[in-house]
Residue frames relative to the residue before (quaternion, step in Angstrom):
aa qw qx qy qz dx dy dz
X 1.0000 0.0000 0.0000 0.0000 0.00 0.00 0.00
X 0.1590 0.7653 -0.6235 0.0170 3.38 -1.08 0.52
X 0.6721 -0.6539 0.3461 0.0305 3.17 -1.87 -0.09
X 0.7775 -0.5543 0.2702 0.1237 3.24 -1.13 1.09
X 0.1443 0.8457 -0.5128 -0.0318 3.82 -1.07 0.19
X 0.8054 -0.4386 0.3385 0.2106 3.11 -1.88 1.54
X 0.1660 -0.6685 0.7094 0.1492 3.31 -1.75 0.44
X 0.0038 -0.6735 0.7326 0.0983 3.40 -1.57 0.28
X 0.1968 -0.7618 0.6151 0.0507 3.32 -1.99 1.27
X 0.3232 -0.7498 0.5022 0.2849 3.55 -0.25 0.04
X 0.3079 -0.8028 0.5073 0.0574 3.16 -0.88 1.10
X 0.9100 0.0860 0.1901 0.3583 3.76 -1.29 -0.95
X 0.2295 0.7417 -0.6193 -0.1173 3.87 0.01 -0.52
X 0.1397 -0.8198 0.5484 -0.0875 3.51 -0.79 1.18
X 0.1310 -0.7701 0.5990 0.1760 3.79 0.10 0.98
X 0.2448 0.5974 -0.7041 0.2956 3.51 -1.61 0.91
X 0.6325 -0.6043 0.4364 0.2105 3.05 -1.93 0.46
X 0.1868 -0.7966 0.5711 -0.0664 3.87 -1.25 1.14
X 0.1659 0.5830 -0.7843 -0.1321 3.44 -1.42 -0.23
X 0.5790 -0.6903 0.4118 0.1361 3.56 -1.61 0.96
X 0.2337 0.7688 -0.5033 0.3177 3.62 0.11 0.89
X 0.0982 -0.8603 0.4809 -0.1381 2.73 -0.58 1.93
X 0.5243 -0.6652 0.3432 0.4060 3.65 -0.76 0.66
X 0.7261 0.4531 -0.0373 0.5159 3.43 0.95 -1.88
X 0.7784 -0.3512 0.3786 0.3571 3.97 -1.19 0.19
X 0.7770 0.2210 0.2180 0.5476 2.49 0.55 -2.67
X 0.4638 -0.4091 0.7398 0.2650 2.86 -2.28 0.05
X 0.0538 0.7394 -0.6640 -0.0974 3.65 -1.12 0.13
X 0.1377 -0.8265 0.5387 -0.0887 3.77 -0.08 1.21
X 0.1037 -0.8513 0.4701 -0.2085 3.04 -0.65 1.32
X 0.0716 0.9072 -0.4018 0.1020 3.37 -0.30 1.73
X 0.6102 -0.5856 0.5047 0.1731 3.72 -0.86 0.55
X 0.3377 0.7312 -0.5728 0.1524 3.41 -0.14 0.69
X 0.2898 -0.6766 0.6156 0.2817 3.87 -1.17 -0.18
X 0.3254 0.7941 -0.5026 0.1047 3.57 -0.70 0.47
X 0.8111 -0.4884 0.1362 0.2916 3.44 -0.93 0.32
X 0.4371 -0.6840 0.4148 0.4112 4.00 -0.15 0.77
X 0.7330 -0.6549 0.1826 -0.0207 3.00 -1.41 1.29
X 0.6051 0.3639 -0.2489 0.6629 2.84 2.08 -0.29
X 0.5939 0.5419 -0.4732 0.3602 3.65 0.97 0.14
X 0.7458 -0.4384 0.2281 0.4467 3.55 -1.56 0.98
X 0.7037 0.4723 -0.2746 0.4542 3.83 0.44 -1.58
X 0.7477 0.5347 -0.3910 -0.0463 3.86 0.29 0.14
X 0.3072 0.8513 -0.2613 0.3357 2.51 2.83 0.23
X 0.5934 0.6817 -0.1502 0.4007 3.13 1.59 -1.26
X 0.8252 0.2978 -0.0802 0.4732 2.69 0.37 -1.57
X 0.3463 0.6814 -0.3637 0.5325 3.64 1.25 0.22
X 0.8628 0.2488 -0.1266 0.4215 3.37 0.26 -1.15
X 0.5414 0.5659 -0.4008 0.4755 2.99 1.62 -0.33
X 0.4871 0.6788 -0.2854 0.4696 4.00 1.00 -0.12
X 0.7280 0.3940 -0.2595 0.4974 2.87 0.28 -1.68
X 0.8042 0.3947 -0.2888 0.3377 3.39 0.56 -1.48
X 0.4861 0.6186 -0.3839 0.4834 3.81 1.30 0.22
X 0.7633 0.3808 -0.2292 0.4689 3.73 1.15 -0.43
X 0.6252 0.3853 -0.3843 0.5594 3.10 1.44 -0.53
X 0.6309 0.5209 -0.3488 0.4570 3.88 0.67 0.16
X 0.8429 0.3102 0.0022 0.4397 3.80 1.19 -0.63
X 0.2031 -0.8296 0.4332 0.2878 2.99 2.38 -0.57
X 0.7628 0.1933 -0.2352 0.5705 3.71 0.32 0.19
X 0.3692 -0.5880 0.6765 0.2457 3.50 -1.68 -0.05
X 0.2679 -0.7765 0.5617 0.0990 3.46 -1.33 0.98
X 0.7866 0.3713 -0.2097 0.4465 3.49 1.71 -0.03
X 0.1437 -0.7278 0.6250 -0.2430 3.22 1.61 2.37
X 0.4257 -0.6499 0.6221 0.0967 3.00 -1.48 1.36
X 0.7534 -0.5338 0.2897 0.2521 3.66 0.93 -0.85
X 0.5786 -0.4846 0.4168 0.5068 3.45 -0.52 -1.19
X 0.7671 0.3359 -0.1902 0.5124 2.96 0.73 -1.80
X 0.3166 -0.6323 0.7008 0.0936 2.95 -1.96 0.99
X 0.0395 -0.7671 0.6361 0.0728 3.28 -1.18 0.86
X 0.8422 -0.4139 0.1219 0.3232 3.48 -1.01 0.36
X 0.8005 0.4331 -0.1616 0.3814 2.82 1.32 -1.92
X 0.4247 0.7020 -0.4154 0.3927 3.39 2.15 0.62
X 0.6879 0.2366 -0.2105 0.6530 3.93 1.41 -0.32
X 0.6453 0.4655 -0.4391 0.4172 3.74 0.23 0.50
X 0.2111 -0.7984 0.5639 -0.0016 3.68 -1.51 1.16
X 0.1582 -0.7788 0.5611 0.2313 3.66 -0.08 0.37
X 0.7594 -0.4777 0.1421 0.4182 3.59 -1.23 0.84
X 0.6637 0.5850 -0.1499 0.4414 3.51 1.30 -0.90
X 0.3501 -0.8332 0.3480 0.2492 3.58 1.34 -0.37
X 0.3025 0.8831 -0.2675 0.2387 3.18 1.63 0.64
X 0.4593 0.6445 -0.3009 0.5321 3.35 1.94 -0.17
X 0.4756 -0.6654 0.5726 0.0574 2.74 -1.64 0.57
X 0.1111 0.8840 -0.4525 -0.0391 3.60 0.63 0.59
X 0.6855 -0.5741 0.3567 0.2706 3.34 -1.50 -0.75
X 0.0484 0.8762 -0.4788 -0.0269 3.13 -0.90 1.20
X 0.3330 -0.7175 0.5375 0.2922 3.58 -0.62 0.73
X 0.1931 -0.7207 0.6654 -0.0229 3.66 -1.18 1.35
X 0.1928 -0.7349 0.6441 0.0880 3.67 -0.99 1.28
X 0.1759 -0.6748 0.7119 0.0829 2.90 -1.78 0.31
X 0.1854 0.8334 -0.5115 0.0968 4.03 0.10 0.41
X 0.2310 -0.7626 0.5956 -0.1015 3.10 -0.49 1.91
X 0.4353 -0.7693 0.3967 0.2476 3.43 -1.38 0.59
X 0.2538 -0.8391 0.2681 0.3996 3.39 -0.11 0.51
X 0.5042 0.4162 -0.1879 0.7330 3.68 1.42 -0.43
X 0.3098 -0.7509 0.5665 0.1384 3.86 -0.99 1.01
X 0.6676 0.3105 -0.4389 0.5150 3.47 1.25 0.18
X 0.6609 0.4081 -0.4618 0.4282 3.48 0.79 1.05
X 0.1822 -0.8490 0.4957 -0.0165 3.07 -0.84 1.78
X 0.0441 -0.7593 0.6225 0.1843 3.86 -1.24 -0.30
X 0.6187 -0.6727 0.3721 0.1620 3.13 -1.14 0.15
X 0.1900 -0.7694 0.3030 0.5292 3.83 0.00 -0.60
X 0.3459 0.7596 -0.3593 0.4175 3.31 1.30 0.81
X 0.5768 0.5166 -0.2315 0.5889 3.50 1.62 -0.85
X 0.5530 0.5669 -0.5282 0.3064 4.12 0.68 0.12
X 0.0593 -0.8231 0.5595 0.0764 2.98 -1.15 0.50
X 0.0580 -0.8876 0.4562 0.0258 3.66 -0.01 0.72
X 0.0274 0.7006 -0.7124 -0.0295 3.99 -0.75 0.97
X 0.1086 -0.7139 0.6707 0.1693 3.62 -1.46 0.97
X 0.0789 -0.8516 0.4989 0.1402 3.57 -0.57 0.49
X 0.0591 -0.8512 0.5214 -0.0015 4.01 -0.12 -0.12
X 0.6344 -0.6497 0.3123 0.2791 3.49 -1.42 0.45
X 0.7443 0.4327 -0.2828 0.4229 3.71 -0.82 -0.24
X 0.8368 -0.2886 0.0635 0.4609 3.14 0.50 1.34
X 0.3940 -0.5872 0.5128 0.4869 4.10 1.86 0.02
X 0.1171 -0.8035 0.5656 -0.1444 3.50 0.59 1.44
X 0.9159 -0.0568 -0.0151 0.3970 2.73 0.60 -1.48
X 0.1924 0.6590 -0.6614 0.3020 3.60 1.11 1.10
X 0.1202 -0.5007 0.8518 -0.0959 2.14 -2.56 1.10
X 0.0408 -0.6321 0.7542 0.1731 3.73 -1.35 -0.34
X 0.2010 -0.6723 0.7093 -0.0668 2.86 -1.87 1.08
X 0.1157 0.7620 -0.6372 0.0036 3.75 -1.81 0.71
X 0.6727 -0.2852 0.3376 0.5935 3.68 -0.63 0.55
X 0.2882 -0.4680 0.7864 0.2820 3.48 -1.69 -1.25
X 0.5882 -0.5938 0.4699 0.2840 3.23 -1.47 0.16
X 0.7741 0.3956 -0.3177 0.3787 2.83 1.31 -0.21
X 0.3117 0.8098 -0.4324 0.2452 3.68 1.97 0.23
X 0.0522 0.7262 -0.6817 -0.0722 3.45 -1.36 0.81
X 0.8255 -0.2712 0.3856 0.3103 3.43 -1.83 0.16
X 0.1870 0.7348 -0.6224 0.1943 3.77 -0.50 1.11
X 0.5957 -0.5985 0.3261 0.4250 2.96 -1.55 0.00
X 0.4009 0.5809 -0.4464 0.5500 3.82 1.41 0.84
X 0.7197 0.2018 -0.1165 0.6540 3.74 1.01 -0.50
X 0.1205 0.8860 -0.4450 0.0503 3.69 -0.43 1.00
X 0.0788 -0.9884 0.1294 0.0144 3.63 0.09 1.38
X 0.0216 -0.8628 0.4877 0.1310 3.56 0.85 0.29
X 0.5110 -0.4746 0.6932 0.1820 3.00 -2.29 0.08
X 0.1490 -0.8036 0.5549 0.1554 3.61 -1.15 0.16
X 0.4416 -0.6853 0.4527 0.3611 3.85 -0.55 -0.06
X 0.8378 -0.3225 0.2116 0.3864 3.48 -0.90 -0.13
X 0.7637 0.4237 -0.0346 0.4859 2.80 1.62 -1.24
X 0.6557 -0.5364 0.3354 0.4120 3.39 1.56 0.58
X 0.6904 0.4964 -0.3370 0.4043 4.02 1.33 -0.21
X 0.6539 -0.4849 0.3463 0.4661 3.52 -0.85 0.94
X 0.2132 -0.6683 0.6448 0.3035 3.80 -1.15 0.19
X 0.2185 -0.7024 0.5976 0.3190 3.70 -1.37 0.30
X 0.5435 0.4701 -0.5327 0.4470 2.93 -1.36 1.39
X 0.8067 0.4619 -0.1745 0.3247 3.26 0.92 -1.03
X 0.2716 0.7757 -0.5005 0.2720 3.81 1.31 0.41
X 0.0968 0.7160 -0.6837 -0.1024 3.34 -0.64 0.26
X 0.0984 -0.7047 0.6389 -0.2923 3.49 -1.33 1.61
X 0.8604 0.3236 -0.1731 0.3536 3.35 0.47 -0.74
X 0.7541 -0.3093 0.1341 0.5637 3.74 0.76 0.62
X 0.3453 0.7159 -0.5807 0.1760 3.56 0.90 0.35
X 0.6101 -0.3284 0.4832 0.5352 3.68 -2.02 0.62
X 0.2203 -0.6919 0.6359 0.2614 3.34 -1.77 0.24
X 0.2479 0.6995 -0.5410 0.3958 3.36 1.60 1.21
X 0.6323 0.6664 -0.3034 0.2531 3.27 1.13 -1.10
X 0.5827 -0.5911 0.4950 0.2569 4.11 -0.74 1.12
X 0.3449 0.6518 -0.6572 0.1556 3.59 -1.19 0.87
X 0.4589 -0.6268 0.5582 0.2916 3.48 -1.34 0.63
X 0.7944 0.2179 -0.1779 0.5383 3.69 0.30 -0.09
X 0.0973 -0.8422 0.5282 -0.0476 3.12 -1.27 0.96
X 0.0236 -0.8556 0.5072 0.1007 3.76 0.65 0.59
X 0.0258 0.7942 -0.6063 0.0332 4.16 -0.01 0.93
X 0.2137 -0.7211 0.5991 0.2748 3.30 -1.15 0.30
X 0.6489 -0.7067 0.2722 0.0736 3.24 1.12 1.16
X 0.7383 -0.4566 0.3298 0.3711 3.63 -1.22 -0.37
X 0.4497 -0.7305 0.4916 0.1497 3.77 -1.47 0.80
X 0.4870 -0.6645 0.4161 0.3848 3.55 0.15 0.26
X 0.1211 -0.6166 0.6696 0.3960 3.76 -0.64 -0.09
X 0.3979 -0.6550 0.6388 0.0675 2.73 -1.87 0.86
X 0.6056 -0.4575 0.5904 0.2744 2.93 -2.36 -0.45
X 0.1687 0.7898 -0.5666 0.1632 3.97 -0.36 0.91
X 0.6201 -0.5955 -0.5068 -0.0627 0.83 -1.67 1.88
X 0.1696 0.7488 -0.6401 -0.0295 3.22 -1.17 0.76
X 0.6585 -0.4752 0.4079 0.4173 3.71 -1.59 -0.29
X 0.5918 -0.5712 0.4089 0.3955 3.02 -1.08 0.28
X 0.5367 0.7198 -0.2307 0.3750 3.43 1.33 -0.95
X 0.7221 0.5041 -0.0972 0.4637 2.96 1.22 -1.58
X 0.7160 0.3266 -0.2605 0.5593 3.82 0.93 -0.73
X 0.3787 0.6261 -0.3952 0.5553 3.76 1.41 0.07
X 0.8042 0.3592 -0.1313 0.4549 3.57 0.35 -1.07
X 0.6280 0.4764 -0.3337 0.5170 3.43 1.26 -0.03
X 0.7547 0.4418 -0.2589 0.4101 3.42 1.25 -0.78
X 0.4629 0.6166 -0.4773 0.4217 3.19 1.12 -0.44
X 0.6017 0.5658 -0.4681 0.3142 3.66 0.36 -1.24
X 0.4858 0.6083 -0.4098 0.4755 3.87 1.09 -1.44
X 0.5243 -0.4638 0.6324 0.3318 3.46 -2.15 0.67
X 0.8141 -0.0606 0.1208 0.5648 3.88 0.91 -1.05
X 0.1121 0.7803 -0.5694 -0.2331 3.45 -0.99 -0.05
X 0.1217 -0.7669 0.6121 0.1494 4.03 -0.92 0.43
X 0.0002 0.6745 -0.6876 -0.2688 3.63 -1.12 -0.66
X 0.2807 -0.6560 0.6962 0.0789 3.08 -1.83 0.77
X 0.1788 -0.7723 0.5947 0.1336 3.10 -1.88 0.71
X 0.2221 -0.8432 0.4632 0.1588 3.69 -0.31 0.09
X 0.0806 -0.8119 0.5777 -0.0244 3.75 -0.43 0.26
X 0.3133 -0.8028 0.4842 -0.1514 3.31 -0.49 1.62
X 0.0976 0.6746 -0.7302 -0.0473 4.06 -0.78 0.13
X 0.0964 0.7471 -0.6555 0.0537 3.77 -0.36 1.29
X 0.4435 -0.5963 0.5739 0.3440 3.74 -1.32 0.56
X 0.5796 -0.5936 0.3948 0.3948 3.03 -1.63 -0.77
X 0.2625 0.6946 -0.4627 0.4844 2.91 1.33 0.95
X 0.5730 -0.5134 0.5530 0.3198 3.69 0.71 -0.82
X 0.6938 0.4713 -0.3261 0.4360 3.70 1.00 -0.86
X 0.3895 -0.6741 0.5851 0.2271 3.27 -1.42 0.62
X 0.2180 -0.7982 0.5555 0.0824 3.30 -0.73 1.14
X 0.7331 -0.0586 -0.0362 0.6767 4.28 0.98 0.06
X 0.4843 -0.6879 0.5358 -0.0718 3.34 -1.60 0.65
X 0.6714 0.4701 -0.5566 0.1353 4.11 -0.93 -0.17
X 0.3939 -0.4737 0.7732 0.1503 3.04 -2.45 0.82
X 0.0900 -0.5915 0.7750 0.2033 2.64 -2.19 -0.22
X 0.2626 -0.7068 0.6556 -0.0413 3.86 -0.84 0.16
X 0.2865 0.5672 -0.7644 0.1091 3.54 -1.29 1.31
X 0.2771 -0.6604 0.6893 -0.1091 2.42 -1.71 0.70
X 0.4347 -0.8265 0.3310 0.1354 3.47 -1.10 1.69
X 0.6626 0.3369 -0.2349 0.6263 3.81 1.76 -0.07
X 0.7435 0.3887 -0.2612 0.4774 3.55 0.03 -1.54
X 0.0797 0.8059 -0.5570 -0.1842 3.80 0.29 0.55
X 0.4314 -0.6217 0.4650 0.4596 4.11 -0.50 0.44
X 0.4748 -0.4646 0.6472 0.3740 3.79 -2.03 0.30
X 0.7809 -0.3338 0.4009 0.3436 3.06 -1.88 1.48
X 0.4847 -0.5225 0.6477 0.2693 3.48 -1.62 -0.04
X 0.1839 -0.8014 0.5692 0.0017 3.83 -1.10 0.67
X 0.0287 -0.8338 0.5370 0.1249 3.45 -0.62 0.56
X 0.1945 0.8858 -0.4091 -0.1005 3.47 -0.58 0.00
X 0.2978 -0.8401 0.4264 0.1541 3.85 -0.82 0.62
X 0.2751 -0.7373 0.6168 0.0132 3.29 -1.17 1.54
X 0.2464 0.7502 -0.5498 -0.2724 3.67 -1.04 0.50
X 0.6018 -0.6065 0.5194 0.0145 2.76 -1.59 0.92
X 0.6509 -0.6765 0.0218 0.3439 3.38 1.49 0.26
X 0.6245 0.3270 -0.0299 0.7086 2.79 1.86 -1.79
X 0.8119 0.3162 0.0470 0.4885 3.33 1.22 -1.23
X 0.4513 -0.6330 0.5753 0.2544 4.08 -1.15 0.52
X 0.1664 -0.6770 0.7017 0.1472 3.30 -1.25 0.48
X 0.1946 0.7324 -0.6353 -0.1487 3.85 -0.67 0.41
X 0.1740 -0.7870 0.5849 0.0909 3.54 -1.62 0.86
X 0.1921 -0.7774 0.5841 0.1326 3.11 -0.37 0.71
X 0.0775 -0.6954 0.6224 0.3508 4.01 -1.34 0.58
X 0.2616 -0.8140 0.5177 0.0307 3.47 -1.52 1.00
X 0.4190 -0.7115 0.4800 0.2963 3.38 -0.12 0.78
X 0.6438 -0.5562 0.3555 0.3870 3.83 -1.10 0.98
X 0.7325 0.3360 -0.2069 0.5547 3.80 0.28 -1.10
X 0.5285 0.5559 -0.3675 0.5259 4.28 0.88 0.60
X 0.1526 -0.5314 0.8312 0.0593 2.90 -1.94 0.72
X 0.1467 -0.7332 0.6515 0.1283 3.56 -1.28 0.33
X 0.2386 -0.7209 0.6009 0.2496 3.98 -0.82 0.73
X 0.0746 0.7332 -0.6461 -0.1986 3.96 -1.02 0.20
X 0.3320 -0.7567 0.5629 0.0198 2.90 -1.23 1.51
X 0.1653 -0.7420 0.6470 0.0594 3.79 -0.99 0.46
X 0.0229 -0.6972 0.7041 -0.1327 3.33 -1.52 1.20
X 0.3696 -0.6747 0.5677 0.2930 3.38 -1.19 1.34
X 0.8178 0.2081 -0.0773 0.5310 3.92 0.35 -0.78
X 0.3988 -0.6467 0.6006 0.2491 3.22 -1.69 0.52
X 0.8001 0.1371 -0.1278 0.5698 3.41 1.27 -0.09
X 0.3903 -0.3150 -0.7675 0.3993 1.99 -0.16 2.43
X 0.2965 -0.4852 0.7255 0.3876 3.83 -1.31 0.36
X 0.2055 0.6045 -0.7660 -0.0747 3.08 -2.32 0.33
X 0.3854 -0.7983 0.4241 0.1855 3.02 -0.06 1.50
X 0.1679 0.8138 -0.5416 -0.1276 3.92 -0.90 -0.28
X 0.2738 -0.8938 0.3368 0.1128 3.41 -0.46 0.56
X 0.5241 -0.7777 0.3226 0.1282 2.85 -0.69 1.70
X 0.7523 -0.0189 0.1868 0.6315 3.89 0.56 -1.10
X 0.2208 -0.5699 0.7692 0.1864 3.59 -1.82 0.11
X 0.0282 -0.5661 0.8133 -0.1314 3.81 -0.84 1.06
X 0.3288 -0.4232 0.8357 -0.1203 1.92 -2.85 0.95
X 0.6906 -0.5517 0.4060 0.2321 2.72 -2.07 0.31
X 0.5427 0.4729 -0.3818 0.5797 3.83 1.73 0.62
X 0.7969 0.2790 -0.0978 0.5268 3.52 0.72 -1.77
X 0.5673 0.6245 -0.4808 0.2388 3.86 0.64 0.61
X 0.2340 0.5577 -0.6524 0.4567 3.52 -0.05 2.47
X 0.0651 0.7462 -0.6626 -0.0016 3.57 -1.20 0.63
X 0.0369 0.7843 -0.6139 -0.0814 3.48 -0.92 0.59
X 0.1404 -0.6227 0.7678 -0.0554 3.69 -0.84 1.49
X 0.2936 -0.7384 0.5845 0.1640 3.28 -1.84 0.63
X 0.6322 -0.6345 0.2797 0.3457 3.18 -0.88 1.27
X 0.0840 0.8141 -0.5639 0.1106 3.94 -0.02 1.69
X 0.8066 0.1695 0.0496 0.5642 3.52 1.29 -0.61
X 0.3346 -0.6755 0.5465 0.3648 3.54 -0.89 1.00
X 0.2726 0.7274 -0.6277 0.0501 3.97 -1.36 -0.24
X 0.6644 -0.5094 0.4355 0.3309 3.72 -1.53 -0.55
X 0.1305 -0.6776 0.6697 0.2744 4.02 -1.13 -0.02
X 0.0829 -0.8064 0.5765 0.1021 2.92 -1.42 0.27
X 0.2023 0.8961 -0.3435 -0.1950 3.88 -0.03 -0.27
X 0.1896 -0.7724 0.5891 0.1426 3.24 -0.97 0.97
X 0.5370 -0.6198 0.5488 0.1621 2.99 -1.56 1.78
C-alpha cells in the first residue's frame, strides 16, 4: 500500500501593501501529481525529475486538481498505472528556523470506512537525495551555494527548504478501473486527504498543510481578496469546507519570490498585515 498527493491552484494576484509575519515556522506546500508506483523501474527517474522541477520553479505545473477519479487510487496486477502522489515543498519562514527531513510526518485518511489511510515518516535511516532535496538559506531568506544536500546526506541534518516528492497514495489492488468505479459510485461521495506535519522531538507540531479531493462534491475555486483598512490590509480568502488555502506574498514579479503568509480555512480565513511594503498576493488552494 502506498500513498497519495496534493494539488495547488493559483488564485487572484492583488498589488497592495505588506510586511511578512507568519503564524507557524513553516510553509508546508502541497501538490497533486500522478506518477508511477514506487517499486516499478520508471520511478527513480521520474522522482527526481519532480523534485528537481520544484526545487528549480518552486511550484509544480502538473497539479492534478480537485477532482479525484478512480484510475487515481486503483493498480492493475502489473502496476502499470499511474497513480497519486502528494509532493511537499516546506520552506522556512524565519531563516534561523530550520527542520529536518526526518521531522515529516504524513497521515492519509479517505472515505468508506479509511479505506484507504495509511501514515507515513522518514526512517531512521532516510537521507537527502535527489527525491528529497535540501538547501540552506542566508540571512536574507536566499538559497546559499554550497549548501544542497542530494547526495546521501543524514536526513537529521537542518535546512530551510526541502523539495520531497513526498507520499504515494494507497491504492486499490489489483483491480480494474471499472470495477473500483462501480463500487464508488454506489457511495453518496468519496474524497481522500493528505496531511503533512513538521513535528520535533518533543512530539510538537511546529507547521501543518492537507490537501483533499474528492470524486462528486467538487470544492469552489479558491478566492482572494484585499481590504484596506488604512494603516493596515485585510486579506480574505473564500475556502471551501474540506480546504486549507496558503497566501503567498512577493515584492516583484521579476524576480517573483513567493513567501507565505498564513494557511486558512473555511473558519480562520482573515489576515491582517500592515501596509510596510508594496508587492503581489497570491493564493493557492
Amino acid at each position: 500500500m502506498t500513498k497519495k498527493i496534493t494539488i495547488l491552484i493559483i488564485g487572484f494576484l492583488v498589488l497592495t501593501m505588506i510586511s511578512i509575519q507568519a503564524e507557524d515556522k513553516f510553509n508546508v506546500e502541497i501538490f497533486a501529481i500522478r506518477g508511477p508506483e514506487k517499486t516499478t523501474a520508471g520511478f527513480k527517474a521520474w522522482g527526481d525529475s519532480v523534485v528537481s522541477s520544484l526545487y528549480a520553479y518552486r511550484t509544480l505545473g502538473i497539479d492534478t486538481g480537485y477532482q479525484l477519479y478512480a484510475d487515481y487510487v486503483t493498480e492493475p496486477a502489473d502496476l502499470s498505472n499511474n497513480i497519486l502522489w502528494f509532493a511537499v515543498r516546506v520552506t522556512s519562514r524565519n531563516p534561523s528556523d530550520k527542520f529536518s527531513l526526518k521531522m515529516l510526518r504524513f497521515v492519509e485518511t479517505s472515505d468508506m470506512g479509511n479505506a484507504l489511510g495509511s501514515s507515513y515518516a522518514p526512517g531512521a535511516s532516510s537521507v537527502y537525495s535527489k527525491n528529497a532535496v535540501g538547501v540552506s538559506w542566508d540571512a536574507s531568506g536566499h538559497r546559499l551555494d554550497g549548501t544542497v544536500l542530494s547526495n546521501g546526506q543524514d536526513g537529521d541534518t537542518l535546512v530551510n527548504e526541502l523539495c520531497f516528492i513526498g507520499l504515494q497514495t494507497t491504492y486499490f489492488y489489483p483491480y480494474s478501473v471499472q470495477t473500483v468505479i462501480a463500487e464508488l459510485t454506489k457511495l453518496t461521495d468519496f474524497s481522500v486527504n493528505v496531511k503533512c506535519s513538521i513535528v520535533n522531538s518533543a512530539g510538537s507540531t511546529l507547521a501543518w498543510g492537507q490537501r483533499t479531493l474528492t470524486m462528486n462534491s467538487v470544492p469552489t475555486p479558491t478566492k482572494l481578496s484585499v481590504k484596506d483598512l488604512g494603516d493596515s490590509i485585510q486579506i480574505s480568502v473564500e475556502v471551501d469546507l474540506r480546504q486549507t488555502a496558503v497566501v503567498q506574498f512577493t515584492e516583484s514579479l521579476v524576480p517573483i519570490n513567493w513567501k507565505t503568509e498564513a494557511t486558512v480555512n473555511a473558519v480562520a480565513n482573515t489576515i491582517v498585515r500592515p501596509k510596510a511594503s508594496q508587492g503581489f498576493y497570491r493564493v493557492l488552494p
